[in-house]
C-alpha positions as CSV (number, residue, x, y, z in Angstrom):
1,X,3.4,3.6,46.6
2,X,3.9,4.4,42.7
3,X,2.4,6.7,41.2
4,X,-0.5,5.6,38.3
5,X,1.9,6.4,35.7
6,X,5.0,4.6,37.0
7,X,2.7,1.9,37.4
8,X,1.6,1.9,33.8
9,X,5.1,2.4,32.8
10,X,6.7,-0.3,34.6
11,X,3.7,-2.8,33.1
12,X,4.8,-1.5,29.5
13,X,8.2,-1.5,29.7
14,X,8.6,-5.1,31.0
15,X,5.6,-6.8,28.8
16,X,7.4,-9.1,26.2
17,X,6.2,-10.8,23.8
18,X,6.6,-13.9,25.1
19,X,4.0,-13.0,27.7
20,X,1.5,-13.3,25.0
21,X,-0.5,-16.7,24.5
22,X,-0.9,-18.4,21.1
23,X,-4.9,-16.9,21.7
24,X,-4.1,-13.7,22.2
25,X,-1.4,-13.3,19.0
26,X,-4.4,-14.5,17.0
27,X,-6.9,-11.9,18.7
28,X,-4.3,-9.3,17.7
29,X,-4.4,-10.5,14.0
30,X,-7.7,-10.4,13.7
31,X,-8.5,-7.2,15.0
32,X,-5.4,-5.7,12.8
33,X,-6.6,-7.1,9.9
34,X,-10.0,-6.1,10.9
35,X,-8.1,-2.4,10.9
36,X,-6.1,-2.4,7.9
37,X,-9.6,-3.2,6.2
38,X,-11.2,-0.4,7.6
39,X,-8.4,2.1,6.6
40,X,-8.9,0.7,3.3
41,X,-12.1,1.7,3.2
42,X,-12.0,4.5,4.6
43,X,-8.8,5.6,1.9
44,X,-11.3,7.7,0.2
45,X,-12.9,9.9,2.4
46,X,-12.1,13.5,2.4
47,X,-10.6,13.2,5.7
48,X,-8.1,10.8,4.6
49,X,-7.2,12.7,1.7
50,X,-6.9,16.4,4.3
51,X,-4.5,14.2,5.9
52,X,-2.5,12.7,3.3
53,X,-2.1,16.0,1.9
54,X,-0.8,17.4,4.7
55,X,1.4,14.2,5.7
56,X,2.4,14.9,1.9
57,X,3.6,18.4,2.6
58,X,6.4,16.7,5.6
59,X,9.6,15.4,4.9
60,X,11.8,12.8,7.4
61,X,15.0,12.0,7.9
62,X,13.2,8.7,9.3
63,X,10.6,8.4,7.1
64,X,7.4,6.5,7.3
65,X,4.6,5.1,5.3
66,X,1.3,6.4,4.8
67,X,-0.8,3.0,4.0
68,X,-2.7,3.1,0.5
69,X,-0.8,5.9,-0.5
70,X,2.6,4.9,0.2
71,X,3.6,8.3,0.5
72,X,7.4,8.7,3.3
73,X,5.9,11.4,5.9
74,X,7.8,12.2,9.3
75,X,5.9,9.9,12.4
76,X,3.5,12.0,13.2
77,X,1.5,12.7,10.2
78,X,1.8,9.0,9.4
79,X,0.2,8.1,12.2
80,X,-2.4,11.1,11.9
81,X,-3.3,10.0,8.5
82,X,-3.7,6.4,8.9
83,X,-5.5,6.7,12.3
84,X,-8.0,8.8,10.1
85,X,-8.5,5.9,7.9
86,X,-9.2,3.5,10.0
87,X,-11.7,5.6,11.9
88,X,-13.6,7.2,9.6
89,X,-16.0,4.4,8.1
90,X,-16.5,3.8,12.3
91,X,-16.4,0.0,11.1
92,X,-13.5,-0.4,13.6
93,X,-13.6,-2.9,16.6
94,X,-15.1,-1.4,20.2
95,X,-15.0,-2.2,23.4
96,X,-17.4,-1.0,26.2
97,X,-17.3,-0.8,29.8
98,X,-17.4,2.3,32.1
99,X,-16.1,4.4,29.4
100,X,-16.5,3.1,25.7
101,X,-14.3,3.5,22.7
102,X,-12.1,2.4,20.1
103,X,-8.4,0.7,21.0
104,X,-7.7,-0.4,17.2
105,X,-7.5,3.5,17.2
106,X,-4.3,3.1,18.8
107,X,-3.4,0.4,16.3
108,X,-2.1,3.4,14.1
109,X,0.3,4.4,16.9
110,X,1.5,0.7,16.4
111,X,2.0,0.5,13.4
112,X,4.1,4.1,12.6
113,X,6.6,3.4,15.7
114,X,7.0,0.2,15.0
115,X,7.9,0.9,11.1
116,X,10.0,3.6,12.7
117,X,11.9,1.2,14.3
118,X,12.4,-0.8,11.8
119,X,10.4,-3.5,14.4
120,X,9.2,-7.2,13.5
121,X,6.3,-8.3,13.4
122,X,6.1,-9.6,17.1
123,X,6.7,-6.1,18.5
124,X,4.1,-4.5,16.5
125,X,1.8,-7.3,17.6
126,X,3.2,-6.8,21.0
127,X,2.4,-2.9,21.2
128,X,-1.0,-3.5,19.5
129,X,-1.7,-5.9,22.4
130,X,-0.1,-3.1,24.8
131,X,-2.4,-0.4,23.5
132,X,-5.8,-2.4,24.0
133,X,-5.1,-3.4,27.4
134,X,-4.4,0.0,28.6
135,X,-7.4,1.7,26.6
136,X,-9.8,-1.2,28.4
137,X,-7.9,-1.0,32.0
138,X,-8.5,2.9,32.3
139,X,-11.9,2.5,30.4
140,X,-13.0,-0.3,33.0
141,X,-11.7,2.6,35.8
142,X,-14.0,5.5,35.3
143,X,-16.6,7.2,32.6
144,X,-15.2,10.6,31.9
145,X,-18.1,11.7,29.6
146,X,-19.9,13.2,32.7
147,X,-17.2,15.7,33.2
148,X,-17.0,16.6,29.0
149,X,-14.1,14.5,28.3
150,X,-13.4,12.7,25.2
151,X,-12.5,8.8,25.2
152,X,-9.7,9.6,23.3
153,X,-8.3,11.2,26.0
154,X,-7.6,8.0,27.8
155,X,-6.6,6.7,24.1
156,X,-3.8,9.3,23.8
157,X,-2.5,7.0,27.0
158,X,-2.4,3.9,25.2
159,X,-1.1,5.3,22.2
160,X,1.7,7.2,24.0
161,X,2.9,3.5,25.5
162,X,2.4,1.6,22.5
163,X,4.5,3.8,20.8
164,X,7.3,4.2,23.2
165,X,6.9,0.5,23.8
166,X,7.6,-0.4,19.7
167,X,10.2,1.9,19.8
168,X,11.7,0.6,22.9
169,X,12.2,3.8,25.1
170,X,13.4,3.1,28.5
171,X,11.2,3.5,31.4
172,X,12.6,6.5,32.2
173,X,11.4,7.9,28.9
174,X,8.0,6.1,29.1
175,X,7.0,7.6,32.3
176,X,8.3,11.1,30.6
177,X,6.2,10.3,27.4
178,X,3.4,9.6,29.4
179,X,3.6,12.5,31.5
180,X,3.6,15.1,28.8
181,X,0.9,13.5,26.9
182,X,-1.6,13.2,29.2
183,X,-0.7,16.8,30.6
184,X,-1.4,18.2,27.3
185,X,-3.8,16.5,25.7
186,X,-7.2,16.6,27.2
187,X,-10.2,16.2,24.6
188,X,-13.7,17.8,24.5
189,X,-16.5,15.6,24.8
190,X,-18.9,18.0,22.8
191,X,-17.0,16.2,19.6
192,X,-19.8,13.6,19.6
193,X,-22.7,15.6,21.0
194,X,-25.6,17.1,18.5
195,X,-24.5,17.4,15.1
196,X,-21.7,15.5,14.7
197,X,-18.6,17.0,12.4
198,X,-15.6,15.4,10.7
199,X,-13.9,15.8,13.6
200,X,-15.5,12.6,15.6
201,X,-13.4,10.5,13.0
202,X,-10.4,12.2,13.5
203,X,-10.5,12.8,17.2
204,X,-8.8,9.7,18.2
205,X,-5.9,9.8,15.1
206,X,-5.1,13.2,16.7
207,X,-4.5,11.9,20.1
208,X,-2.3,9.6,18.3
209,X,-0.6,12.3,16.7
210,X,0.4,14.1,20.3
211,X,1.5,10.6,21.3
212,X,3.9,10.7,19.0
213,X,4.8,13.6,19.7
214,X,5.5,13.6,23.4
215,X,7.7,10.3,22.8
216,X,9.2,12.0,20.3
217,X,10.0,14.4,23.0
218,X,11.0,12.0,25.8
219,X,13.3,9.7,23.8
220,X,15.2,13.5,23.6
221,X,15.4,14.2,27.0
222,X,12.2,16.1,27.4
223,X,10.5,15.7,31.3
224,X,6.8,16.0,31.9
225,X,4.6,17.4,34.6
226,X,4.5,14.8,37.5
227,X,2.9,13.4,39.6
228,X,0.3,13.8,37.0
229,X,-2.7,12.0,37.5
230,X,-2.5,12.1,41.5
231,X,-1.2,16.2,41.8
232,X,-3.4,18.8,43.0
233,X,-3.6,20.2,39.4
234,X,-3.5,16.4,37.8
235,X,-5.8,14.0,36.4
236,X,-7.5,13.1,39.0
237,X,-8.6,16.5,39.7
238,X,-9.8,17.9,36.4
239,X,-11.0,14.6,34.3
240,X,-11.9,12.5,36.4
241,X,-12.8,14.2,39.9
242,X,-11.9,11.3,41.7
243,X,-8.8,8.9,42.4
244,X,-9.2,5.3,40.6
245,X,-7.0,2.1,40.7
246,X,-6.5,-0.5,38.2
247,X,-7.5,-3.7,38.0
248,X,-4.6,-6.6,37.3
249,X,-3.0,-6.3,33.9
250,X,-2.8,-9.1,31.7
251,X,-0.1,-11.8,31.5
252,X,1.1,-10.0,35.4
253,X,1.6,-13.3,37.6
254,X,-1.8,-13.7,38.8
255,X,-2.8,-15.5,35.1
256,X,-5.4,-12.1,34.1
257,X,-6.3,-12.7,30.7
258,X,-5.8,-9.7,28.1
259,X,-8.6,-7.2,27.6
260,X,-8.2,-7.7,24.1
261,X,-10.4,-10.5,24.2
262,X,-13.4,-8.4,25.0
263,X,-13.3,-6.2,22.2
264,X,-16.1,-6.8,19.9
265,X,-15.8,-6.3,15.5
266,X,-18.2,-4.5,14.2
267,X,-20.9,-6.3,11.7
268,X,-22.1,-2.4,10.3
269,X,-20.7,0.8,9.5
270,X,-22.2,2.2,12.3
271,X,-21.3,3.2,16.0
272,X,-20.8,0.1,18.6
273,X,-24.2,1.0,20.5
274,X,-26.1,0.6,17.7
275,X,-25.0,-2.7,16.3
276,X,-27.3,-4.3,18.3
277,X,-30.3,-2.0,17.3
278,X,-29.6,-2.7,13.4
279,X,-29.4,-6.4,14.2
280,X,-32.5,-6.4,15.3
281,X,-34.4,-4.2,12.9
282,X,-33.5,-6.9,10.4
283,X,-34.7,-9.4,12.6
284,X,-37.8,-7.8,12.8
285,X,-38.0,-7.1,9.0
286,X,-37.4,-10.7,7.8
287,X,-40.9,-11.5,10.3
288,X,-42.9,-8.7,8.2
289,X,-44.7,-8.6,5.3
290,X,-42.2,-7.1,2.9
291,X,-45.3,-4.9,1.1
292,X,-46.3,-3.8,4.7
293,X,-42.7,-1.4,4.8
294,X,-42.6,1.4,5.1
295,X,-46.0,2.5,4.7
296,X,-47.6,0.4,7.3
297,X,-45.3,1.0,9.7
298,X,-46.7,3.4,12.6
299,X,-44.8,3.0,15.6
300,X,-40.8,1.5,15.7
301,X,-40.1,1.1,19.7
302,X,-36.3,0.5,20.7
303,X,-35.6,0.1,24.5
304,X,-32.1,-0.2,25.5
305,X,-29.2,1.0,27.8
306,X,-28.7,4.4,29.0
307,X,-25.6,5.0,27.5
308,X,-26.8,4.0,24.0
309,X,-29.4,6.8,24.4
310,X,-27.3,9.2,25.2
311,X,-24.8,8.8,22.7
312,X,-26.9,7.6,19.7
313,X,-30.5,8.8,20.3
314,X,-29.6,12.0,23.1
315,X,-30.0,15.1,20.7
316,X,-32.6,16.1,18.2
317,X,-30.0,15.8,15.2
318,X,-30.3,12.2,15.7
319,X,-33.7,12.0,14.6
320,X,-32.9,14.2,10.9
321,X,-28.6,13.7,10.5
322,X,-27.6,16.3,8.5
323,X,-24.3,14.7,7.6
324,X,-22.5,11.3,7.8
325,X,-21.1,11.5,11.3
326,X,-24.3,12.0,12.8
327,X,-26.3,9.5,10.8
328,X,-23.9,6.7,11.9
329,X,-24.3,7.7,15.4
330,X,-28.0,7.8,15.1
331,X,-30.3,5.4,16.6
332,X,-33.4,6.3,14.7
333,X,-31.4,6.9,11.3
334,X,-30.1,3.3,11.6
335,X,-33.2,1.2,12.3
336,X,-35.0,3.3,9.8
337,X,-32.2,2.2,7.4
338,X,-32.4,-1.5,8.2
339,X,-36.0,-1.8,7.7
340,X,-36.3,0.2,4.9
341,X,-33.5,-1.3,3.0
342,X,-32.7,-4.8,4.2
343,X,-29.2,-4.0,4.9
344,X,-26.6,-1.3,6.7
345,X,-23.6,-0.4,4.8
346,X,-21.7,2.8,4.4
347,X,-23.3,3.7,1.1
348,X,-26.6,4.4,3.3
349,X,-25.0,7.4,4.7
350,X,-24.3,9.1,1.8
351,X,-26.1,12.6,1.2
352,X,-28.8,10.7,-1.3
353,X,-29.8,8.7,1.4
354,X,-29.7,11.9,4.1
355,X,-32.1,13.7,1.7
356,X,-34.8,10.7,1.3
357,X,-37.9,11.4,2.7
358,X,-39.1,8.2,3.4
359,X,-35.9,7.1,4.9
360,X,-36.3,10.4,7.4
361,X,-39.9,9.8,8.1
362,X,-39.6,6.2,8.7
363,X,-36.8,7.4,11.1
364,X,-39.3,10.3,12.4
365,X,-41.3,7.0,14.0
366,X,-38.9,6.2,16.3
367,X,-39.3,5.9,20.0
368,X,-36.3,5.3,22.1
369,X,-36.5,4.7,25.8
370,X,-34.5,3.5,28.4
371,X,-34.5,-0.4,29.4
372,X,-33.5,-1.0,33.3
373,X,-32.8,-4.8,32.2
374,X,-30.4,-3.4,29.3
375,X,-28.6,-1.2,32.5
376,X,-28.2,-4.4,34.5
377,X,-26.4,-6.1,31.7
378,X,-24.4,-3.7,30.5
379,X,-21.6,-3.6,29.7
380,X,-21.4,-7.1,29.2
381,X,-24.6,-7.0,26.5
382,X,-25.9,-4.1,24.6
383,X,-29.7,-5.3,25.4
384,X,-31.8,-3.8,22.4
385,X,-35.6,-4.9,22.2
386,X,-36.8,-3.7,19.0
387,X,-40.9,-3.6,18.6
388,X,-42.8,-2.4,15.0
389,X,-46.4,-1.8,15.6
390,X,-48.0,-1.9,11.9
391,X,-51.2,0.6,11.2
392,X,-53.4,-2.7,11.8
393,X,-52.0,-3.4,15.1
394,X,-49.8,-6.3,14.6
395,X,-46.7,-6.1,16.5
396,X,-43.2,-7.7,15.7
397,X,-40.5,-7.9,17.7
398,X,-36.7,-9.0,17.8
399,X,-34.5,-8.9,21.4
400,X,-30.7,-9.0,21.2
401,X,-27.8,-8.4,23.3
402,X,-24.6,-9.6,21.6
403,X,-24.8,-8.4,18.1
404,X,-22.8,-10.8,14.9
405,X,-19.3,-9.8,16.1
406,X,-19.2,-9.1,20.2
407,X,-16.9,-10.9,21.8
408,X,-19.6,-13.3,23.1
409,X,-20.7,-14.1,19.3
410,X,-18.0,-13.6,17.7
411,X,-17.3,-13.9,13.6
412,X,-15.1,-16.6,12.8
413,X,-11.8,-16.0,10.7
414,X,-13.5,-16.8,7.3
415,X,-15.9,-13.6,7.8
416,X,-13.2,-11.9,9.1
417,X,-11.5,-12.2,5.9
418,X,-15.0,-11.5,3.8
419,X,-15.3,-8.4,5.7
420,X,-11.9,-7.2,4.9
421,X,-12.3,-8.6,1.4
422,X,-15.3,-6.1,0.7
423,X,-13.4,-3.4,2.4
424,X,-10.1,-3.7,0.4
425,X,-11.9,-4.4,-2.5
426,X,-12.6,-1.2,-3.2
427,X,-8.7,-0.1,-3.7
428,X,-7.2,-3.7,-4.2
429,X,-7.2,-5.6,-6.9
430,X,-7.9,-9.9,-5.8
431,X,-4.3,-11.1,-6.0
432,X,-3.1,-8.1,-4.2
433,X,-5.7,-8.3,-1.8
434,X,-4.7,-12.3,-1.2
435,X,-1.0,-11.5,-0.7
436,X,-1.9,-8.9,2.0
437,X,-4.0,-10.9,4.2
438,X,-1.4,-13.5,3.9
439,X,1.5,-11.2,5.3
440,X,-1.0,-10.3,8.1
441,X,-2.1,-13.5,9.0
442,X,1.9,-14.4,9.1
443,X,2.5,-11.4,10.8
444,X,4.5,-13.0,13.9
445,X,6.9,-14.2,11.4
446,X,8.0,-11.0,9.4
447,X,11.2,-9.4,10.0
448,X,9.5,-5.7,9.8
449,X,6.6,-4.5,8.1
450,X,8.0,-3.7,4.7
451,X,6.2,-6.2,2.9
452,X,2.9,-5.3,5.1
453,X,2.9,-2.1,3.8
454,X,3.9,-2.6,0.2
455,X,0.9,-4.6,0.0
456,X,-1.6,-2.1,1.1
457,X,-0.7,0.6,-1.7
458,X,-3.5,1.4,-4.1
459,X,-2.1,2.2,-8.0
């Protein structure tokens, strides 16, 4: 029998692109797209700029680009700093099963190894589709949370093949790559527990970073620890406490569809198990009378999953976010936000908005408990029922389980495009911003990614 790793290095090494229906090649450019927005975004954040400093202080002697900056770093601290881009507005795609996370986090690894290689088009493509169906196969397998693990430790996996997959190591390398990655790079779940630090953005762009690293290593001849998810000192032992199979990978024989066709875009700046509570706070704000918020507000209810509650309503800091990070993993923060203001975007978790006291003490009415319907559903719905109970006693209500954007109501290419227009807007002049979303939506057809990435530089 192979091991876990040969099996996930045999799937990566023989998945072409040709294996990839005309569905699935569109999937990919949206979600990219949906990525390269987000990084565009996110350019500005002090993050992003710690990152392009540092990617500033590396030379190459195979350079690559650092998008919005432009600036030639060495693979690694390419793929650092743009995975801290994309991540940090946490406006990037999700998917959610078992464990929860980001894939497009992986989209970075992509991206750098691909440029590295001086790949097409259809091989970055091909790796992003690579790195999603790995991330949601080992998510679908097992939660790791419950033993303090990160979910970027299973991203450092799909990272790790996308990039030796773009930069077409052999599968005696890939194994290798694997190997030392996931021997070496174990993350902490604490990164997302209480009050959340700049680290939860960047969590995910530094698994990335060790990817590169270890197929940096392997491509030179460097072996890693094996067997090592089945040893006695492997994964299975210390993540996950128990053995786990996958389920059939996508485009194998048997017809499985990819997994990247459950990932779900995000319709707020906010995390993934909240998009559904925001939706419905402004369901339930459009039935009130507009006079009536916030002062007649007594009671906000919210009843969903488990796993929403723990993550984004689990800690005290939830309920009075001292920084960005928490408030966009807040629960309370986020309804109190969409009531209050009619909308969610990521200028509502600036520090002027942290320090209003009638944005905190709307938030300080918030109730969150535990729906066994939501549980049922999950983790093909995010079930939120969302109840405000007015001083008077009227009661208003809103119920929704696929937010504007989960793969079950999805956004159709047009606000696909709006949503990266308003991102890249912000760095990008129109014309410039036109030309780039025409190179991605031609993607398949480039040669490599020169143009791509000439397009995203901000003067």
């Amino acid at each position: 029998m192979p091991t876990l790793a040969e099996t996930l290095t045999a799937y990566a090494t023989s998945l072409r692109y040709d294996d990839l229906p005309p569905e699935t090649v569109h999937l990919a450019k949206r979600l990219i797209i949906d990525s390269i927005g987000c990084a565009l975004g996110g350019y500005g954040s002090e993050p992003a700029r710690v990152a392009r400093e540092l990617a500033g202080a590396v030379t190459s002697t195979n350079p690559v680009t650092v998008l919005g900056s432009g600036q030639q770093t060495g693979l690694e601290q390419a793929a650092f700093a743009n995975g801290v881009m994309i991540r940090y507005l946490d406006f990037n795609d999700g998917y959610t099963s078992n464990e929860s996370g980001h894939p497009s986090d992986s989209i970075a690894a992509a991206l750098s190894a691909t440029e590295a290689a001086d790949g097409s088009g259809k091989r970055f493509i091909l790796a992003t589709v690579l790195a999603y169906e790995i991330f949601c196969r080992l998510c679908d397998a097992v939660d790791i949370k419950p033993r303090g693990f990160d979910h970027v430790t299973v991203g450092g996996a799909a990272s790790t093949l996308a990039a030796a997959r773009a930069l077409k190591l052999t599968p005696q390398q890939t194994l290798q790559a694997l190997n030392l990655n996931v021997a070496s790079n174990l993350a902490l779940y604490q990164t997302r527990i209480g009050d959340v630090s700049m680290w939860k953005g960047c969590a995910y762009a530094n698994a990335t970073r060790n990817a590169m690293f270890a197929v940096m290593l392997a491509q030179r001849g460097i072996t890693g620890p094996s067997p090592v998810y089945e040893g006695a000192g492997g994964y299975f032992h210390a993540v996950t406490g128990r053995p786990f199979e996958l389920e059939p990978f996508g485009g194998q024989s048997n017809g499985q569809p990819f997994k990247i066709a459950e990932c779900s875009i995000k319709r707020f700046p906010l995390g993934q198990y909240s998009q559904t509570v925001a939706q419905a706070a402004l369901d339930v704000r459009e039935q009130m009378p507009q006079e009536s918020i916030p002062g007649d507000i007594s009671e906000i209810n919210i009843a969903t999953l488990q796993t929403a509650v723990n993550i984004m309503a689990g800690d005290p800091e939830k309920w009075r976010p001292a920084n960005r990070e928490t408030a966009d993993h807040s629960m309370p923060y986020t309804a109190a936000v969409a009531l209050l203001h009619g909308e969610v975007q990521s200028r509502h978790f600036n520090d002027e908005f942290l320090a209003d006291r009638p944005l905190l003490e709307l938030a300080g009415k918030v109730k969150v408990s535990v729906s066994q319907e939501a549980n049922r559903r999950a983790p093909e719905a995010m079930l939120c029922n969302l109840e405000v109970v007015t001083a008077s006693g009227q009661r208003y209500s809103s119920q929704v389980a696929h937010h504007k954007g989960h793969y079950k109501n999805p956004l159709t290419d047009a606000e696909v495009e709006n949503k990266f227009r308003s991102l890249a807007a912000t760095r990008l002049p129109t014309p410039q911003t036109n030309a780039l979303l025409e190179s991605l939506w031609r993607l398949d057809q480039a040669p490599n990614l020169n143009q791509l990435l000439r397009l995203t530089r901000v003067e």
